[in-house]
N, C-alpha and C positions, 0 to 999 in steps of 0.2 A: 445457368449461373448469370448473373447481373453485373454490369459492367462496375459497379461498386465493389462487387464483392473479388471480379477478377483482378482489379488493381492492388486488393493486399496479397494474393494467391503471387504476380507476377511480382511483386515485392519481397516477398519475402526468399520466392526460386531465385531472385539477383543475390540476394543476401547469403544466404546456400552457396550460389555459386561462388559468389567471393570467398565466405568461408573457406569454401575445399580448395582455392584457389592460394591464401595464404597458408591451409596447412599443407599442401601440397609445397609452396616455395621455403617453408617451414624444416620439414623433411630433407627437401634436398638438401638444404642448407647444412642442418646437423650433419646428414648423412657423408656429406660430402667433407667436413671439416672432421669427422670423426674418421674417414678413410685419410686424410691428411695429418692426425695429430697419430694415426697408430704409425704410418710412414716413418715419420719423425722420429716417434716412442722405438721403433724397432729398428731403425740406426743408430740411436743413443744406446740401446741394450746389447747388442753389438758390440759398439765400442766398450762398454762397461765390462762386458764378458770377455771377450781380449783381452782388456786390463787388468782383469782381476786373473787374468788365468799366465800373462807373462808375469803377473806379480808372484804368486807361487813356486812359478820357474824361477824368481831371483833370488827369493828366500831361501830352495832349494840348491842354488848355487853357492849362494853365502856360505851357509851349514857346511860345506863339502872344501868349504877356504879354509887350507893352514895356517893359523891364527900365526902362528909364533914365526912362522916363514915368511907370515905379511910382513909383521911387525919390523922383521930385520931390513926386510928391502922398505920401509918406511924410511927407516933411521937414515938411511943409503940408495938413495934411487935412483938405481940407474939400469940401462940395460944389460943384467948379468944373466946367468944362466935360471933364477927363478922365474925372472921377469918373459924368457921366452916361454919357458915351460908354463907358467899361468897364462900366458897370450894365446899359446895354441887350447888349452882347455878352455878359455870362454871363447875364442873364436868357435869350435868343435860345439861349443851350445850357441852360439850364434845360429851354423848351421843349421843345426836340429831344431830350432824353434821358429827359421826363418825370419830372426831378426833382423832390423838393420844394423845394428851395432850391442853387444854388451859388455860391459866395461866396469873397471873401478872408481867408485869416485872417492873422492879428500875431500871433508865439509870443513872448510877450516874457521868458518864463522857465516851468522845468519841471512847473509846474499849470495855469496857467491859458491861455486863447487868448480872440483875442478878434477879432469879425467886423468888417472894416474898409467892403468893398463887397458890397453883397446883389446878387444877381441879380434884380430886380425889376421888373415894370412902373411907368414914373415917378408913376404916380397913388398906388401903394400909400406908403402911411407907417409910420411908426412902429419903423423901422429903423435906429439911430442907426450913425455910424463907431466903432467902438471898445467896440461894446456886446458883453458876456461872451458867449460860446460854452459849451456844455453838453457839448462832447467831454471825455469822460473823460479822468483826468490818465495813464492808463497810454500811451493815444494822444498826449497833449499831450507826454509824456517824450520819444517817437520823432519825436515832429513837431522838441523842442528838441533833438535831434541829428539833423537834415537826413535822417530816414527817411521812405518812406510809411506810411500807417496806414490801419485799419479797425477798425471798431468793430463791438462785436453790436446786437442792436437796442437802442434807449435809449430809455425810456418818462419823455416829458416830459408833464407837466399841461399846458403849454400849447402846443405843436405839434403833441403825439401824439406817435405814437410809428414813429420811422426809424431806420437805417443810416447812418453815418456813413465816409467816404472822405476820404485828401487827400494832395496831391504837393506838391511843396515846388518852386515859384519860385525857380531861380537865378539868377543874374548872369553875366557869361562869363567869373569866376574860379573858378566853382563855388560862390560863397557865396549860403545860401539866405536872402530876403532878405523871402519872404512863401510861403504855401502859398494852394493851391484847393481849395475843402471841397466837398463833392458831400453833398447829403441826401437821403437814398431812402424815400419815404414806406412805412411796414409795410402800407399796402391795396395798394400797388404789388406788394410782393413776395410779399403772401396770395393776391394774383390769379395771380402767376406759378404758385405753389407750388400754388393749388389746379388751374390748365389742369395741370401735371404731375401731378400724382397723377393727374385724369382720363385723361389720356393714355396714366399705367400703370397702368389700372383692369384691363387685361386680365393684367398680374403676378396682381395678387392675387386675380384669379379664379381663375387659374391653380393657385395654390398652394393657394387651398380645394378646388378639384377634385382637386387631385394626393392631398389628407388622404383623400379617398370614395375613390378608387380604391385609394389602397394599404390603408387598412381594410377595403374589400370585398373585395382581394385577400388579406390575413390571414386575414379568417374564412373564405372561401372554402378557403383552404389548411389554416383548421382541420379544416370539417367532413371534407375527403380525407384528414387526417390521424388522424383519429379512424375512418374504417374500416381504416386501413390499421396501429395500434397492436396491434389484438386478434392479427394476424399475424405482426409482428415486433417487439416493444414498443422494445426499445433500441437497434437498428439504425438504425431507423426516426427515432428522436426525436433523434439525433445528424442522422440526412440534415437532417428539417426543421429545426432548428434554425438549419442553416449555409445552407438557403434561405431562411429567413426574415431571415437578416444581412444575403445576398446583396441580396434582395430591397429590404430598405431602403439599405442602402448606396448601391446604382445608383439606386436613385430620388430619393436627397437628393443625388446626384450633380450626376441630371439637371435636380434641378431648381436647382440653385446656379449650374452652369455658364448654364444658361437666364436665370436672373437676372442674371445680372453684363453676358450677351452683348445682353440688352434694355436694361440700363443705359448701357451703351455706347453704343449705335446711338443712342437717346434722348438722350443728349448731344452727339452729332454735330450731330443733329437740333433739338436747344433751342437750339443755335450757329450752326444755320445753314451748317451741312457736310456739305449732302448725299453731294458726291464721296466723303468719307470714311467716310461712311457704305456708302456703295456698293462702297467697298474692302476696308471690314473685313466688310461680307457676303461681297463676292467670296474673303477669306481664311479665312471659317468653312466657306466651300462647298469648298475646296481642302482645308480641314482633315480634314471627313468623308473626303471621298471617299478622302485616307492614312487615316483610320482605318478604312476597310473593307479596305483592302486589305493591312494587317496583320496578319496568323495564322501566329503563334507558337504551336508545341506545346512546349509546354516543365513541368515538372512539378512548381515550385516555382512558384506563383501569383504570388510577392513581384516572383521574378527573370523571371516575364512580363511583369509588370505596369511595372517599371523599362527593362527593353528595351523594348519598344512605345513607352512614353514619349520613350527617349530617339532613338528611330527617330523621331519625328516630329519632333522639335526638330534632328535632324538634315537632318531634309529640310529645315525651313522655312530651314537654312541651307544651302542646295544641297549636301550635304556626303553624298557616296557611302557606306553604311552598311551592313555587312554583318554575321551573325552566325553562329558555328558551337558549337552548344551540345549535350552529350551528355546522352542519354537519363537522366537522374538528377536526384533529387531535392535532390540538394545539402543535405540537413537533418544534415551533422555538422557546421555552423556556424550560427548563427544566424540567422534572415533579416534582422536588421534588420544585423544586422553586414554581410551581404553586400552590401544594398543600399548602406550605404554606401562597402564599396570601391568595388563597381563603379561608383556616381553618382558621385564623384568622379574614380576615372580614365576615366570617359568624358567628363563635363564638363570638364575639362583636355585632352582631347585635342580636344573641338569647339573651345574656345580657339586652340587650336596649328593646327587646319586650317581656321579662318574667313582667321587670316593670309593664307593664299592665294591666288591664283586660282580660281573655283567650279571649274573642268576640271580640279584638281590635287586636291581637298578629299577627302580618302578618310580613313574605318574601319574596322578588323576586330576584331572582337570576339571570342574564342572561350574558352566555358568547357567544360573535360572532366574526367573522374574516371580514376583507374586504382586498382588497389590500394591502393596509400600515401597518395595524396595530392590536393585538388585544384589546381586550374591556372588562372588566370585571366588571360587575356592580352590586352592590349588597345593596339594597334597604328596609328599615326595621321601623315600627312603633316603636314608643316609647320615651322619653324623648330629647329634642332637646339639642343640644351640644352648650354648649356657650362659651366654648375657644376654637375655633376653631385650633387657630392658635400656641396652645400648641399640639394638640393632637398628633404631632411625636416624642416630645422628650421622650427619654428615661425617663422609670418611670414615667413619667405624665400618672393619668389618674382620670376617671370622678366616680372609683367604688368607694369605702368605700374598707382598706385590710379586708381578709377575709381567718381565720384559718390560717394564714401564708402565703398565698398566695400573689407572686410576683405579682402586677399591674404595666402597661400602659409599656409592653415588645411587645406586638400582634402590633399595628401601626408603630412602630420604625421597626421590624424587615421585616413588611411588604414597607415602605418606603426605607428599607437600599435594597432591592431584587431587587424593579420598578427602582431605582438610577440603579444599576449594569444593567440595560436593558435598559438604558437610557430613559427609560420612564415616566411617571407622575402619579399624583395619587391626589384625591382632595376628599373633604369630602363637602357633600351642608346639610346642616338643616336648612334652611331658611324654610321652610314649617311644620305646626304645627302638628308636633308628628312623624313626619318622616323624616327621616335619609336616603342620598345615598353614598354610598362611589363607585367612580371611578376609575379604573385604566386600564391604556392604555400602552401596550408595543408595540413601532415599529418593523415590521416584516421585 
């Protein structure tokens, strides 16, 4: 080799090297910020889950208030024989939930509240009827329109600092005529929050180990890269480049999906749902075993990777899914274009075969080239369409809404793509129970 020729060979190894060197600091970066935001995320979820579980406890308490027994020591507040008898009962769920205090309150207008019965043992003092509450006026707004509320933590000089909860006391016309406040001491929920973290101390080891292995797998692919440059210099630095994507992509994959799947179980488990727990293992184990048995040759990575997908979403709805795809790489359309016609006429057609009984749930997929043009067909049992001739407009569609969910955006967006390829697109349900949607783009 000639000294001409060795200055681009060392040119370009600096250039490799700095690459792997920024995805390297790349990596830790996320990696590191992503074991800090789940940190964060699962002391918030925590908190969230305490407060939504003494909120239940307050509603439950409400419900169990004699309305008409309130009402009279309302008229007359004072410390009489009801007034003890209610003190020792929320004190008694004080106990039992580990509260710091739960109590009556009086919303008598949109700032301010005020504690009418403390949950106390009768020795303690210094708790008068009618004395200010420290619930924020944004909480006190929702309490004066007959909602429940929560509060974040609220750092008092003289209590410390709690969680605030509370349900509103109705009467049996619905009018809310007092609430139940529930106070969560902050060492309460520091304790929660710190047995969690312990619990997912094995996350975050996880995800430091996962930074040593894929940097040791980098340089490792450096040094093999570096003998293998002096032989094929641009070949060569195009392969690793697209294994070194490879490489990180699958592994922040793995390790995402990994987190979310420990987060889960872990919540089952902080709740007290083992079963559930046991079934969502039981359906990550069903999950692998379809993805092993999944192998698609198929020559456009995008539209492997979208069929696979959707063959599994398929199964998990018992729905028969089949594929016939031709040996081509389909690149005189774009792939992101592609993907979404196909995600969308395949997801409208799992729509259209969930309708039915699992023994009827069938799909056929098939993509092929010829000369002129490609073809994409996608074929599906279930309810026959009878506006046809609506099914592209914007917002038109044949579902029910559902949780907020936007309808009839999937055939519009898929007709606005085929336009731009100048191609066509046509829907047949003339045939009883089953659905073809067409689309053909000239090549």
């Amino acid at each position: 080799m000639s000294i001409d020729e060795e200055v681009p060979v060392c040119m370009k190894t600096r250039k490799i090297k700095l690459i792997l060197l920024l995805s390297t600091i790349l990596l830790i970066s996320f990696t590191s910020l992503n074991i800090f935001t789940s940190y964060i995320k699962m002391k918030k979820t925590v908190e969230e889950s305490i407060a939504n579980q003494s909120l239940e406890a307050a509603k439950s308490i409400a419900s169990s208030i004699d309305v008409e027994a309130y009402k009279q020591f309302l008229d007359d507040p004072e410390k009489n024989d009801y007034y003890w008898q209610l003190r020792h009962y929320l004190n008694d769920a004080r106990v039992k939930l580990g509260a710091l205090f739960v109590y009556t309150l009086d919303i008598e207008n949109p700032k301010v509240s005020k504690a009418m019965i403390m949950g106390l043992p009768s020795e303690v003092q210094g708790f008068d009827i009618g004395m200010d509450c420290t619930v924020p006026e944004t909480q006190v707004q929702k309490a004066y329109n007959g909602e429940t509320f929560t509060t974040d933590v609220i750092r008092d000089s003289k209590y410390g600092s709690y969680l605030t909860v509370g349900a509103p006391i109705k009467d049996e016309t619905g009018e809310v005529i007092a609430y139940i406040g529930i106070d969560i001491s902050a060492d309460t929920l520091n304790g929660i929050k710190g047995k969690v973290i312990k619990d997912n101390l094995f996350i975050f080891i996880f995800n430091g180990a996962l930074i040593l292995i894929v940097i040791g797998s980098v340089f490792f692919l450096q040094r093999w890269y570096q003998k293998e440059v002096t032989k094929e210099v641009g070949a060569t630095e195009d392969t690793y480049q697209a294994e070194i994507q490879t490489l990180i992509t699958s592994v922040s994959s793995l390790r995402h999906d990994f987190t979310n799947h420990i987060q889960v179980l872990h919540g089952f488990l902080q709740l007290d749902k083992p079963d559930q727990a046991k079934q969502y293992l039981y359906s990550l184990s069903k999950e692998v075993q379809a993805i092993k048995s999944l192998k698609l040759n198929i020559d456009n990575p995008g539209l492997s990777i979208l069929l696979q997908t959707k063959k599994l979403t398929a199964q998990n709805h018992n729905i028969d899914m089949d594929f016939s795809v031709s040996d081509d790489a389909f690149n005189k359309i774009k792939t992101t274009d592609l993907i979404k016609i196909l995600s969308n006429l395949i997801d409208n057609a799992i729509d259209a075969a969930n309708e039915l009984p699992e023994e009827q749930r069938k799909i056929n997929i098939c993509c092929k080239v010829d000369d002129a043009q490609y073809e994409f067909r996608v074929t599906n049992t279930g309810p026959n369409i009878v506006e046809e001739g609506q099914i592209f407009k914007q917002g038109f569609s044949t579902k029910k809404p559902e949780n907020g969910k936007i309808r009839g955006q999937g055939l519009f967006i898929v007709n606005d793509i085929v336009n731009k390829y100048d191609g066509q697109i046509s829907i047949d349900s003339s045939k009883h129970l089953e659905t073809t949607a067409i689309v053909t783009i000239p090549i």
